[in-house]
VOFIDO-386177 format. One record per residue: residue number from 1; residue in one letter; x, y, z of N, C-alpha, C, O in turn. Coordinates in Angstrom, 1 decimal. Last residue first. Example, Ala and Ser with C-alpha at 12.3 -4.5 7.8 and 13.67 -1.06 7.14 Angstrom:
BEGIN
[2, "s", [12.8, -2.2, 7.1], [13.7, -1.1, 7.1], [12.9, 0.0, 7.9], [13.4, 1.1, 8.0]];
[1, "a", [13.2, -5.7, 7.8], [12.3, -4.5, 7.8], [13.2, -3.3, 7.8], [14.2, -3.3, 8.5]];
***
This chain:
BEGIN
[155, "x", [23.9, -87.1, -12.1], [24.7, -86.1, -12.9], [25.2, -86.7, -14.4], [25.9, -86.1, -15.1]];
[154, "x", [24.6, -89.5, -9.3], [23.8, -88.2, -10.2], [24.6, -87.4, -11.1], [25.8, -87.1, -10.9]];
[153, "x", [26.0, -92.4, -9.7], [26.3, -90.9, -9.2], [24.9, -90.5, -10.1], [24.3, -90.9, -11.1]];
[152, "x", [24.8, -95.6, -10.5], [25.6, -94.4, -10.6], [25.1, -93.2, -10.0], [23.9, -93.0, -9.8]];
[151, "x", [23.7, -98.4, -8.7], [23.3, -97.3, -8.7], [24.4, -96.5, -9.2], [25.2, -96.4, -8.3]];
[150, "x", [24.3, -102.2, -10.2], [25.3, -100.5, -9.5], [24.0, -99.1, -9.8], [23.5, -99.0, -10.9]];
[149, "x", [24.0, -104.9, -9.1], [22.9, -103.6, -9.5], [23.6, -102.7, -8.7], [23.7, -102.4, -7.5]];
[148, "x", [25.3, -108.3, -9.4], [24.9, -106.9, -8.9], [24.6, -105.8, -9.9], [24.7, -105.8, -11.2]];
[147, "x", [25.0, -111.6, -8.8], [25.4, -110.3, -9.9], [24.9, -109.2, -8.8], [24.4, -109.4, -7.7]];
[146, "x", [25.2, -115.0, -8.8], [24.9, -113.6, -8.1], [25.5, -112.9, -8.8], [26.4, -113.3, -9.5]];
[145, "x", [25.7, -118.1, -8.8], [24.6, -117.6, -9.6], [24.7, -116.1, -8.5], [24.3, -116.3, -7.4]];
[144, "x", [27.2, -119.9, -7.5], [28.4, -118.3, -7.8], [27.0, -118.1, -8.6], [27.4, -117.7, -9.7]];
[143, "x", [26.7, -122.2, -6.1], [27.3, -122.3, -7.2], [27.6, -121.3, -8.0], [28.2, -121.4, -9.1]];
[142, "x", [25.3, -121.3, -3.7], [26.7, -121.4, -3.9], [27.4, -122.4, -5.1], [28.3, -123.1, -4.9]];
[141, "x", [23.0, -120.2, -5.2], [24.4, -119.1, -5.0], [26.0, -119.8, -4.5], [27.1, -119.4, -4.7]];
[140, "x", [20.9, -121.3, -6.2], [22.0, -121.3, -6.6], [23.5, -120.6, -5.9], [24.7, -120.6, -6.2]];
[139, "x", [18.6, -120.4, -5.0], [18.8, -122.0, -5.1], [19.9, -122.4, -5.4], [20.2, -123.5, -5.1]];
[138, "x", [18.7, -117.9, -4.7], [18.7, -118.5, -3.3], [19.1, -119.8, -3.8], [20.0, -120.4, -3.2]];
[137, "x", [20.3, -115.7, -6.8], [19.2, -116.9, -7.2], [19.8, -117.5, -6.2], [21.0, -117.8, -6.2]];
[136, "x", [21.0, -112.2, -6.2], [21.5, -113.9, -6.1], [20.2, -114.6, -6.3], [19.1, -114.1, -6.1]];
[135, "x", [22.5, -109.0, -5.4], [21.3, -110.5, -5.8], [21.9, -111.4, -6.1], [23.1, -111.5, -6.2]];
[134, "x", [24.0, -105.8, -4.1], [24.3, -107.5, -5.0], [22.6, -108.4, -5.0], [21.6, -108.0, -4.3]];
[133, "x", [24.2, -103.0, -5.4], [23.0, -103.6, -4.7], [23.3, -105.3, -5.3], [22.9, -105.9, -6.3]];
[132, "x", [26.4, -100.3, -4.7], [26.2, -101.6, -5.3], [25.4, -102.7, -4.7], [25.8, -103.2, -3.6]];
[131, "x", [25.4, -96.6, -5.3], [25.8, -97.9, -4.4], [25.7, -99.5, -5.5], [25.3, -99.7, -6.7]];
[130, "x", [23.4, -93.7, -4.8], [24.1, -94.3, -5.7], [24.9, -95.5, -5.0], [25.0, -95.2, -3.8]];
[129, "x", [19.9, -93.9, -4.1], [21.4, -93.5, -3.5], [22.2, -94.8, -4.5], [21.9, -96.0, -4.8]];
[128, "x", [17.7, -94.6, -5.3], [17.6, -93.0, -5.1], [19.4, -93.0, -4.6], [19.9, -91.9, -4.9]];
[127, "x", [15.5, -96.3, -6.9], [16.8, -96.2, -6.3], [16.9, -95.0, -6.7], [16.6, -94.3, -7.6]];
[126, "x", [12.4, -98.1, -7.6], [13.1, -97.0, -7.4], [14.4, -97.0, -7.1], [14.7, -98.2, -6.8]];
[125, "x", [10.5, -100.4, -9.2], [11.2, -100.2, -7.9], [11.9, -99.2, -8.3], [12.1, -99.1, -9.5]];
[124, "x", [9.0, -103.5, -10.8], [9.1, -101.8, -10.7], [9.7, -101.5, -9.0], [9.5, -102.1, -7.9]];
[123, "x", [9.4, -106.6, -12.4], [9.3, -106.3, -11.2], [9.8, -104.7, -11.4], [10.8, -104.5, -12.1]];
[122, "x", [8.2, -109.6, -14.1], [9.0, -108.0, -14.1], [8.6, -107.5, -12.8], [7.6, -107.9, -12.3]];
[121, "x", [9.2, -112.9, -15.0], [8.5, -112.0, -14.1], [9.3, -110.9, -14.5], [10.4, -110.9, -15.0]];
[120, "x", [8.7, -116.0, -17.4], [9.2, -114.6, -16.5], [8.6, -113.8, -15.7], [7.4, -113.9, -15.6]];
[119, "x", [9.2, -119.1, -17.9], [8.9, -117.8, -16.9], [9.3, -117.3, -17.1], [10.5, -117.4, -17.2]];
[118, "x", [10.7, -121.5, -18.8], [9.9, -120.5, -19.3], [9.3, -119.7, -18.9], [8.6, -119.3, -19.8]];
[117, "x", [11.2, -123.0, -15.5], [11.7, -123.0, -16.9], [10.3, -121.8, -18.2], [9.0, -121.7, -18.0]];
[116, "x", [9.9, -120.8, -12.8], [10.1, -122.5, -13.6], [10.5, -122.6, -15.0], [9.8, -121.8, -15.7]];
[115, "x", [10.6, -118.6, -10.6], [10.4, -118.9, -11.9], [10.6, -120.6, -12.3], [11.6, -121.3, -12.0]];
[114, "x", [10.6, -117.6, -7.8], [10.4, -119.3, -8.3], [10.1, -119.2, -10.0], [9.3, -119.9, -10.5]];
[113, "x", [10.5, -114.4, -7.1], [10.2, -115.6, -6.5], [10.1, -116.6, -7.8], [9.5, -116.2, -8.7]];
[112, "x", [12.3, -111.5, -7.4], [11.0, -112.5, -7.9], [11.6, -113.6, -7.5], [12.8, -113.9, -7.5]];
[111, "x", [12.5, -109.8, -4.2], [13.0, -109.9, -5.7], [12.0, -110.9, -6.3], [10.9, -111.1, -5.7]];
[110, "x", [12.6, -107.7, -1.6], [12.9, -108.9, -2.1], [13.7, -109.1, -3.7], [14.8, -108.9, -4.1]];
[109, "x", [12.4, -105.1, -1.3], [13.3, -105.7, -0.2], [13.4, -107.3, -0.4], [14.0, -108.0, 0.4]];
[108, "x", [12.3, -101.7, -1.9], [12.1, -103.2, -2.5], [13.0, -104.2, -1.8], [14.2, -104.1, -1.7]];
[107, "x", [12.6, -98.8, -2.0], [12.0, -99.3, -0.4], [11.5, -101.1, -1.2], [10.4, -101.5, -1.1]];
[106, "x", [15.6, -99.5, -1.5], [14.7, -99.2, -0.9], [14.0, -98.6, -1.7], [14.5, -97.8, -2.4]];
[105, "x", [17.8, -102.1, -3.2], [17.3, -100.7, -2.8], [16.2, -100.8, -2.7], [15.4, -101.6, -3.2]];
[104, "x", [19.3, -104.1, -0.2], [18.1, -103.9, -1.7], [18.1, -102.4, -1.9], [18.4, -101.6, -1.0]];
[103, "x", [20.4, -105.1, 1.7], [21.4, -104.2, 0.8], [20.3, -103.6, -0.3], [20.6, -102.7, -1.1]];
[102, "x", [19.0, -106.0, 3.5], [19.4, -104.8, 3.8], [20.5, -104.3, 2.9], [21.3, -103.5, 3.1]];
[101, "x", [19.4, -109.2, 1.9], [19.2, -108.7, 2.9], [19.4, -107.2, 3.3], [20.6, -107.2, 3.5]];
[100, "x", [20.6, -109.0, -1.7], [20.5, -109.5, -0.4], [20.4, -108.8, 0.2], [20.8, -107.6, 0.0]];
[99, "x", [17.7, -109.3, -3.8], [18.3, -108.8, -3.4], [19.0, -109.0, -2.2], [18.3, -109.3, -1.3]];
[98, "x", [16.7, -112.2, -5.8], [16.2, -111.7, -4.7], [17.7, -111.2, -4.0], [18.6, -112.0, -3.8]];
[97, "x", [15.5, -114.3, -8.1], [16.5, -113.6, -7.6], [15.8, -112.4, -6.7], [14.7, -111.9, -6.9]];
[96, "x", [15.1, -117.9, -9.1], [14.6, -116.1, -8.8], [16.1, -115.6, -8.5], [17.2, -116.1, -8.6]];
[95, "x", [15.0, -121.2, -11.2], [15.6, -119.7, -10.4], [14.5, -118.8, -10.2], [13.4, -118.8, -10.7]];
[94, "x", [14.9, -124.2, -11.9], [14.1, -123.2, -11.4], [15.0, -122.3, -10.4], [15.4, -122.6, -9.3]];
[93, "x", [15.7, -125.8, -14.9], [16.1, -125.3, -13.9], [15.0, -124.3, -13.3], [14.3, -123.7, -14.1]];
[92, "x", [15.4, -127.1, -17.3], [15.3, -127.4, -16.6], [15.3, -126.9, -15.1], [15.1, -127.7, -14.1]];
[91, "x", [16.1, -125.3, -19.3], [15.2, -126.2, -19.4], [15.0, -127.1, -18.6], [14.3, -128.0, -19.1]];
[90, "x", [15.8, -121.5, -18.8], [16.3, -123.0, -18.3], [15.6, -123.8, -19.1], [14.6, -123.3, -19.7]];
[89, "x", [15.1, -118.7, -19.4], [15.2, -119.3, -20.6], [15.8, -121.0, -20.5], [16.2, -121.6, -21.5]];
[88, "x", [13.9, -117.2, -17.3], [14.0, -118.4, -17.0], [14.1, -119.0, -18.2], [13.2, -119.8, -18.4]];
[87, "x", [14.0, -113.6, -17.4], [13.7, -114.9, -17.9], [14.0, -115.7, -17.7], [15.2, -115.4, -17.5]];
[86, "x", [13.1, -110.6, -15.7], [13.4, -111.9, -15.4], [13.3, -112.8, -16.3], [12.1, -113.1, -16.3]];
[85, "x", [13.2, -107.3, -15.4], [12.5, -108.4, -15.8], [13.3, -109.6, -15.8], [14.5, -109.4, -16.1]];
[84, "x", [12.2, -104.4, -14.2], [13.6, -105.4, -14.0], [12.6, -106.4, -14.4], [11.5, -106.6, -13.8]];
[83, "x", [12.8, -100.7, -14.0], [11.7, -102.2, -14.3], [12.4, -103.3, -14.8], [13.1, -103.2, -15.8]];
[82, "x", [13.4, -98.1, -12.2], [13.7, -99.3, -12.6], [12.3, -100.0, -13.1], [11.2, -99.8, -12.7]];
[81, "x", [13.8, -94.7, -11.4], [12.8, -95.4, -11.4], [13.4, -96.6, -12.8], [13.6, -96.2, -13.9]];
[80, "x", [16.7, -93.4, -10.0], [15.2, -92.8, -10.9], [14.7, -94.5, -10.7], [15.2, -95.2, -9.9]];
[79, "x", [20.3, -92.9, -10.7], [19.0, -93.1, -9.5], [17.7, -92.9, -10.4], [17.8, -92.3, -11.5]];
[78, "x", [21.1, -95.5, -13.4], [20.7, -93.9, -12.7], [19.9, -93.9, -11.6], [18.9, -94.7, -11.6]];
[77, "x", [22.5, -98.9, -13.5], [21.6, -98.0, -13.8], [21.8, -96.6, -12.9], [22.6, -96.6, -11.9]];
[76, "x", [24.0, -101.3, -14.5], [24.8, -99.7, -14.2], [23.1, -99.2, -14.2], [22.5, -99.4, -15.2]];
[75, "x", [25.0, -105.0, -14.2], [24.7, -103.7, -15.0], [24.3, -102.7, -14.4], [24.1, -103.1, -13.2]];
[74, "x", [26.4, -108.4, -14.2], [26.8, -106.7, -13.6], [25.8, -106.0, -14.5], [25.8, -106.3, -15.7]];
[73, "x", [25.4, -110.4, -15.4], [25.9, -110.8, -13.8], [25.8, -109.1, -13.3], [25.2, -108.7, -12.3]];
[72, "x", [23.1, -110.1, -18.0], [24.4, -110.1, -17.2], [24.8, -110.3, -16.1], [23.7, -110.5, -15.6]];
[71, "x", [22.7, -113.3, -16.6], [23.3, -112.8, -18.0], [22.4, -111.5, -17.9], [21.2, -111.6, -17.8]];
[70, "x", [23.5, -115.2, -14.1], [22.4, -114.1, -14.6], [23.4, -113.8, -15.7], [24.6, -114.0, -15.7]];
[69, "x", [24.2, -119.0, -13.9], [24.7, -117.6, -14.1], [23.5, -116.7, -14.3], [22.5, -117.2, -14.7]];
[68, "x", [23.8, -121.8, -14.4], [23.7, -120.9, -13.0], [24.5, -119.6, -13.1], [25.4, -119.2, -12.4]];
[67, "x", [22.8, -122.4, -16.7], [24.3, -122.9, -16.3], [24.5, -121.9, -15.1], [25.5, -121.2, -15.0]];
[66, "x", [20.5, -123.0, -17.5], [20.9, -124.4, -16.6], [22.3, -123.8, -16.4], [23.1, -124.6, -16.0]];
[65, "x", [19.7, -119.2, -16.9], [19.7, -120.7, -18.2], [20.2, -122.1, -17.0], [20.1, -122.0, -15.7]];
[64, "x", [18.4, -116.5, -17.1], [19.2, -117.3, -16.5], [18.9, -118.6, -17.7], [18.2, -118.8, -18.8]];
[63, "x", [18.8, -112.9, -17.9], [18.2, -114.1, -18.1], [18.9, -115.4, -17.6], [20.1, -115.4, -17.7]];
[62, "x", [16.9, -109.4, -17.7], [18.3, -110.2, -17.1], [17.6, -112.2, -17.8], [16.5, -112.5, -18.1]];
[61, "x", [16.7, -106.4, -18.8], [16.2, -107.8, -18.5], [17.6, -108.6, -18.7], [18.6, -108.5, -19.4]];
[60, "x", [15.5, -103.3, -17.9], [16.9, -104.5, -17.9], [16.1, -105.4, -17.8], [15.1, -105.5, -17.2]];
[59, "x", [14.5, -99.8, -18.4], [14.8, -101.2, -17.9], [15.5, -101.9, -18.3], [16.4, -101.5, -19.0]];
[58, "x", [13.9, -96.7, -16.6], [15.1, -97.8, -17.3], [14.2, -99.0, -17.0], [13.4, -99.2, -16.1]];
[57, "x", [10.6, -95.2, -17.7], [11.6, -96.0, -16.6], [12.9, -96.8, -17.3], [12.8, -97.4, -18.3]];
[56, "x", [9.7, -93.3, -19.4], [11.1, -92.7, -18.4], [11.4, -93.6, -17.6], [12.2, -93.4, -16.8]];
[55, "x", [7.8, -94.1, -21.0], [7.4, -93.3, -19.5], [8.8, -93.1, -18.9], [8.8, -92.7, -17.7]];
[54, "x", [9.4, -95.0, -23.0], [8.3, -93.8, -23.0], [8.0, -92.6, -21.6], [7.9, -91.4, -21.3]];
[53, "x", [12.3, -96.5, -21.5], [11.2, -96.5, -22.2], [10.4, -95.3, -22.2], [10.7, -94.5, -21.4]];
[52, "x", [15.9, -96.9, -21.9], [15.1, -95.8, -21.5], [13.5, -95.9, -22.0], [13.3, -95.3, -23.0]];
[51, "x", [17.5, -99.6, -21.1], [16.9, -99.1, -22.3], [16.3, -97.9, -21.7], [16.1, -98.2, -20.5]];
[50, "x", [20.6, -101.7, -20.5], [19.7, -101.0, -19.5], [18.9, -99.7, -21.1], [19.6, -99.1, -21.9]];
[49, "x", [20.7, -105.0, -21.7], [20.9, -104.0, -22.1], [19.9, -103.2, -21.5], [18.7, -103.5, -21.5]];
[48, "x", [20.0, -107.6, -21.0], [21.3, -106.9, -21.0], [22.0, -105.9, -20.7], [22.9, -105.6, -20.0]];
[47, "x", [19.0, -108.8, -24.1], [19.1, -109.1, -22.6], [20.4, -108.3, -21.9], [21.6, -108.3, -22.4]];
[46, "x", [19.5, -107.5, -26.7], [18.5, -106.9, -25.6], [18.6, -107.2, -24.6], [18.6, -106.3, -23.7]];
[45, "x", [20.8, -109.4, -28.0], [21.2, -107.9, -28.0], [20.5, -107.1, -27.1], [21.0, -106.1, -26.6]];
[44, "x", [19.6, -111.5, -27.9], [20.9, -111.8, -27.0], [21.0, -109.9, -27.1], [21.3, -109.2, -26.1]];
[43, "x", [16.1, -110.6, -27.6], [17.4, -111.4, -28.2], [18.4, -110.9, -27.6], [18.4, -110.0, -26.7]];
[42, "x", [13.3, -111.7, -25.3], [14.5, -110.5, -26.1], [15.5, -110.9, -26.4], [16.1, -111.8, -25.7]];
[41, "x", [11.9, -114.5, -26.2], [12.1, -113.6, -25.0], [13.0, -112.7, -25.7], [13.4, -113.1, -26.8]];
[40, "x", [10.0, -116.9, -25.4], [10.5, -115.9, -26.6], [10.6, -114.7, -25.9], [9.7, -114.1, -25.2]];
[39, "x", [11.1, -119.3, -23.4], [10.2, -118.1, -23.6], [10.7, -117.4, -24.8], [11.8, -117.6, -25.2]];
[38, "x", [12.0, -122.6, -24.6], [11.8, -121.9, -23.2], [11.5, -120.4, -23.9], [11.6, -120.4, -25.2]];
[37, "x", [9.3, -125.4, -24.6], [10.6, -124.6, -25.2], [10.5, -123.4, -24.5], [9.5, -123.1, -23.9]];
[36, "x", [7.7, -126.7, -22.8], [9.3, -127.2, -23.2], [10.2, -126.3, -23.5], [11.4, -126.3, -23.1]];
[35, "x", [4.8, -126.7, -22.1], [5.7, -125.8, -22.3], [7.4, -126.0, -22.3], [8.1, -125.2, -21.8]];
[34, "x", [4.3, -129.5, -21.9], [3.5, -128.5, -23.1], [4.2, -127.2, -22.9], [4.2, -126.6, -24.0]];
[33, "x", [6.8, -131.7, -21.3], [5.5, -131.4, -21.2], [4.9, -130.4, -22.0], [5.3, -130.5, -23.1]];
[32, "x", [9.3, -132.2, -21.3], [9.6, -131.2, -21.4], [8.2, -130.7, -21.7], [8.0, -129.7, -22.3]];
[31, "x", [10.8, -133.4, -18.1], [10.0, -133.6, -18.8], [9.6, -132.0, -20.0], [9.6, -130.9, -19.5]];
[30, "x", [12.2, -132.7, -16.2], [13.7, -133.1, -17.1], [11.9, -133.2, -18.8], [12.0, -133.0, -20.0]];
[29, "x", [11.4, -131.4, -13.6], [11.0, -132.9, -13.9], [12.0, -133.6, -15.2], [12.4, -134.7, -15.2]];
[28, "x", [13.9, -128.9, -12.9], [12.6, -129.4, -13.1], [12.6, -131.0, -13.1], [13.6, -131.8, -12.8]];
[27, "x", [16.5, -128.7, -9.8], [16.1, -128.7, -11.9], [14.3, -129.3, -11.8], [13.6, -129.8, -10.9]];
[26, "x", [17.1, -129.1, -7.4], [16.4, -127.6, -7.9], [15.9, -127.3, -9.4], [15.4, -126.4, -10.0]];
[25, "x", [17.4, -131.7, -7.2], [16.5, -131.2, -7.0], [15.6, -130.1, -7.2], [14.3, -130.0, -7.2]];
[24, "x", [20.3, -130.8, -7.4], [19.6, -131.3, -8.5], [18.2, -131.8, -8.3], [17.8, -132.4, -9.3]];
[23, "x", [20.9, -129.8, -4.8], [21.0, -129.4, -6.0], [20.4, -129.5, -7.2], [20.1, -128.5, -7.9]];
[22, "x", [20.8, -132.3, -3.5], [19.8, -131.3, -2.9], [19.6, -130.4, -4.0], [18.5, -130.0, -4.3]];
[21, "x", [22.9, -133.9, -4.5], [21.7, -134.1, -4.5], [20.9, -133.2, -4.4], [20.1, -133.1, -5.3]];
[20, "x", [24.8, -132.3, -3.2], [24.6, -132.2, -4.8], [23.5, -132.9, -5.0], [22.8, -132.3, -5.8]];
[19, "x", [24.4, -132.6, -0.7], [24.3, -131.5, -0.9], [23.9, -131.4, -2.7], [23.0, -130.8, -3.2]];
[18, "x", [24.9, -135.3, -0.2], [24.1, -134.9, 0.0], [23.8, -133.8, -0.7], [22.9, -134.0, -1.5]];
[17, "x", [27.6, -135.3, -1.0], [26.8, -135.9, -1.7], [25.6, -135.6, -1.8], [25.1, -135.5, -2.9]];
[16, "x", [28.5, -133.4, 1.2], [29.0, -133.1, -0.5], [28.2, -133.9, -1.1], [27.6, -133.2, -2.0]];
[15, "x", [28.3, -135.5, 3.5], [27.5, -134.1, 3.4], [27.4, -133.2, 1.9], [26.5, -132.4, 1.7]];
[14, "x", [30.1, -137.1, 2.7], [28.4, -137.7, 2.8], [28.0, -136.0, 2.4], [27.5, -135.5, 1.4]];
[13, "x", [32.4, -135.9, 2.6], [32.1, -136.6, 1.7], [30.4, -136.7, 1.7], [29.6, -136.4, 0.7]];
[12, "x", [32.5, -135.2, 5.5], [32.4, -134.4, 4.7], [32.0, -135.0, 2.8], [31.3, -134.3, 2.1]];
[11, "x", [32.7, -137.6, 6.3], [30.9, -136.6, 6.6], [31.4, -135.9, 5.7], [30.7, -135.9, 4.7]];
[10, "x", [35.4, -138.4, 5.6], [33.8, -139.4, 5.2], [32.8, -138.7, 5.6], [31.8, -139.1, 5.2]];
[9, "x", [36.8, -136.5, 7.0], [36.7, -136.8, 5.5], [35.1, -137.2, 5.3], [34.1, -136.6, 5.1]];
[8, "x", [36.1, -137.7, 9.9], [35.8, -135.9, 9.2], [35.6, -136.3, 8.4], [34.4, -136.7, 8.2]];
[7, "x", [36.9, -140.2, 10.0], [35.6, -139.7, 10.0], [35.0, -138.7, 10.0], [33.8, -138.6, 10.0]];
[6, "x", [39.5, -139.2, 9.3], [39.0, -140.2, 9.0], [37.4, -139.7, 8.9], [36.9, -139.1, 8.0]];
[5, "x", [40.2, -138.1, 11.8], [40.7, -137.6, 10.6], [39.5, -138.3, 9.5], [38.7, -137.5, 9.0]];
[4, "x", [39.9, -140.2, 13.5], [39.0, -138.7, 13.7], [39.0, -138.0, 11.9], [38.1, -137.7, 11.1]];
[3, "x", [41.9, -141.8, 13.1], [40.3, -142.2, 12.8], [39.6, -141.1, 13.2], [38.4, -141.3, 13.1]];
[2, "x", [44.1, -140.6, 13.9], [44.1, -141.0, 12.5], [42.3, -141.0, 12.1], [41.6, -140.4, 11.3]];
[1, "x", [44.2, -140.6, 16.5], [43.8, -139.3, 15.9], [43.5, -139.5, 14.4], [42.9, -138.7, 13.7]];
***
């Protein structure tokens, strides 16, 4: 029984190797070619922060980096009408994020796809029932890259 034991350990080991490999596959080329430096993008005071624009939509911009986190991980918006923007301030790393499965708010049922180091994307969407809408960067999550989108109460 010793050598069963045994040859768990050791796949599990292979499969852990494997896997961090697969990982670091998710970083760019390391090259920092004509777009290197990463986006001029809203300062630390802005990323963050849910803002009320002209036309009445909140928005939020969220920003990732090589250390697998959204910055912020958590923020609060009102039912009504969103505009959610995305920076890939990485230098090497490629994230999105994308609501999980039947938790999105309706009627948005993904999220932005594949940013590459200096990217961003914005994305418009509605929420009408107050709740906690978790996301996640697919390439990352199980290294804990996921945050959530609280809908508050009316009123």
């Amino acid at each position: 029984m010793n050598g069963r034991v045994r040859q768990r350990a050791a796949a599990l080991c292979a499969a852990a190797v494997v896997a961090t490999g697969a990982l670091a596959g998710c970083g760019g080329s390391g090259s920092d070619g004509a777009g290197g430096t990463p986006p001029s993008s809203p300062s630390g005071a802005d990323v963050g922060t849910v803002t009320v624009a002209e036309d009445g939509v909140q928005e939020i911009t969220l920003q990732t980096q090589d250390d697998y986190v959204f910055t912020p991980a958590r923020f609060t918006v009102a039912p009504g009408k969103v505009r959610l923007t995305l920076v890939n301030a990485a230098e090497q790393m490629t994230h999105n994020l994308e609501f999980d499965e039947g938790k999105g708010p309706e009627p948005i049922e993904a999220g932005i796809d594949y940013l590459a180091p200096g990217q961003e994307m914005t994305i418009d969407f509605e929420v009408t029932v107050p709740g906690d809408h978790p996301f996640t960067c697919t390439f990352h999550t199980q290294l804990g890259q996921v945050g959530t989108m609280t809908v508050s109460q009316e009123g």
